[in-house]
C-alpha positions as CSV (number, residue, x, y, z in Angstrom):
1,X,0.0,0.0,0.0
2,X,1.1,3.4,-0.9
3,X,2.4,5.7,2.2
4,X,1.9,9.4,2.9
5,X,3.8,12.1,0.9
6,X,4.1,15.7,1.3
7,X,3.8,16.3,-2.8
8,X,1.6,14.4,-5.1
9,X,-1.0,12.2,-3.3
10,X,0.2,8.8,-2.4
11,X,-3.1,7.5,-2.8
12,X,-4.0,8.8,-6.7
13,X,-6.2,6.4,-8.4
14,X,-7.6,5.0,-5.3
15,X,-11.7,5.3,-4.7
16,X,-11.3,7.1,-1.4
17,X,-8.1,9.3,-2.4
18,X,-9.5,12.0,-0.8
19,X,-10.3,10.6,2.7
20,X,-6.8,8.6,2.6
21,X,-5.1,12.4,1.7
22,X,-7.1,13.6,5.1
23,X,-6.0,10.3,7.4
24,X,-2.2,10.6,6.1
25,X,-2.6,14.1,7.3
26,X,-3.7,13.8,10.7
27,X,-1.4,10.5,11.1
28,X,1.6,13.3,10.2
29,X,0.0,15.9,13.0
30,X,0.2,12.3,15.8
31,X,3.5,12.0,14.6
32,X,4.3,15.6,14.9
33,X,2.8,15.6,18.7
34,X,4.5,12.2,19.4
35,X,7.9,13.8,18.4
36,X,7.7,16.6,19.9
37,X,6.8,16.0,23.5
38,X,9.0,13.0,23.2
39,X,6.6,10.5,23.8
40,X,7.7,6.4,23.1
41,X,5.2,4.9,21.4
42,X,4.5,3.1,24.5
43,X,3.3,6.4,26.4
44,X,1.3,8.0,23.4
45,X,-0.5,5.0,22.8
46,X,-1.2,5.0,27.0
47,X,-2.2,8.8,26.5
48,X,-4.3,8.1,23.5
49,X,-5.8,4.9,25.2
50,X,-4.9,2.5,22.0
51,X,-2.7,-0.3,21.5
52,X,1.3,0.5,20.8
53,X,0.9,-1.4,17.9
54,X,-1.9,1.1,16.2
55,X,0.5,4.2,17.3
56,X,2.8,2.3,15.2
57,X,0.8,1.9,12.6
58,X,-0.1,5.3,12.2
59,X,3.2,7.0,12.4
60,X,4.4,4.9,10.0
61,X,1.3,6.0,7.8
62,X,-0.2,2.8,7.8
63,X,-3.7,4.6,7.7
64,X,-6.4,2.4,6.2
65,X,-8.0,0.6,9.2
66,X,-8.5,4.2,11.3
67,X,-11.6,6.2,10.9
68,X,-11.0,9.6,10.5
69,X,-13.2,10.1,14.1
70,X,-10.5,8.2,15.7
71,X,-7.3,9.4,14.1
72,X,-9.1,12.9,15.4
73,X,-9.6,11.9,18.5
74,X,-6.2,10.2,18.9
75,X,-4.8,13.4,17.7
76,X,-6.8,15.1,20.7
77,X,-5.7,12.7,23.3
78,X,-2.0,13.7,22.8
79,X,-2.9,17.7,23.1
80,X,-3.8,19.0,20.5
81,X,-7.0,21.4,19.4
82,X,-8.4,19.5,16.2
83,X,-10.6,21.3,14.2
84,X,-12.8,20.9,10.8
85,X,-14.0,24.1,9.0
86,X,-16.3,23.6,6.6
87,X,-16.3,26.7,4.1
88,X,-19.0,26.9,1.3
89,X,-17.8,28.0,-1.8
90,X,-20.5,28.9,-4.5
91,X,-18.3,29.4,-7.3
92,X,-17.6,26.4,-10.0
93,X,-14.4,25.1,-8.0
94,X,-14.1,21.1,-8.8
95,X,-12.1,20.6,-4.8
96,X,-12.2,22.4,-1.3
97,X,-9.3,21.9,0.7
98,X,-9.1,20.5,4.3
99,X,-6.6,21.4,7.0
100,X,-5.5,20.0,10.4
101,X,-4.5,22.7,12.9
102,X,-3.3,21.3,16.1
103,X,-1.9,24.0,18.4
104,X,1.3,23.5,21.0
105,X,0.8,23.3,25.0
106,X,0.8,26.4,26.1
């Protein structure tokens, strides 16, 4: 299976591109958080209250098994402010765009 990439979606051609863009995203913000309160696997997953094994998974982009409820609320867990803004645009634009924003401990 393809893994996350900053360019080009990994995921081009698939059904769900879109959604697997999104869950590569979010699994790059855990891995963000992860590294930078220096968490082991180990204590994120206790944090997060999932197995070490799915922490694994998910830093290492191995996405397609995660909702994106839970990558979310993983993502949460570990500190951060996750939010979805949902902007209606009425002109003839094919795409929208989606962005994770998690925020540092203050």
């Amino acid at each position: 299976m393809p893994m996350c990439r900053e360019a080009k979606s990994a995921w081009e051609g698939y059904p769900d591109q879109e959604e697997m863009d999104v869950k590569c995203a979010i699994a790059m913000a855990i891995r963000g958080r992860i590294e930078q309160e220096g968490l082991t696997q180990e204590e994120a997953a206790a944090f997060a209250g999932v197995a070490q094994a799915d922490v694994s998974a998910i830093v290492n982009a191995r996405v397609w098994g995660f909702s994106l409820e839970r990558l979310s609320a993983i993502l949460a867990a570990l500190g951060a402010d996750v939010r979805m803004e949902l902007h209606i645009s009425y002109s003839r634009k094919k795409h929208g765009s989606f962005h994770i924003l998690t925020c540092r401990k203050r």
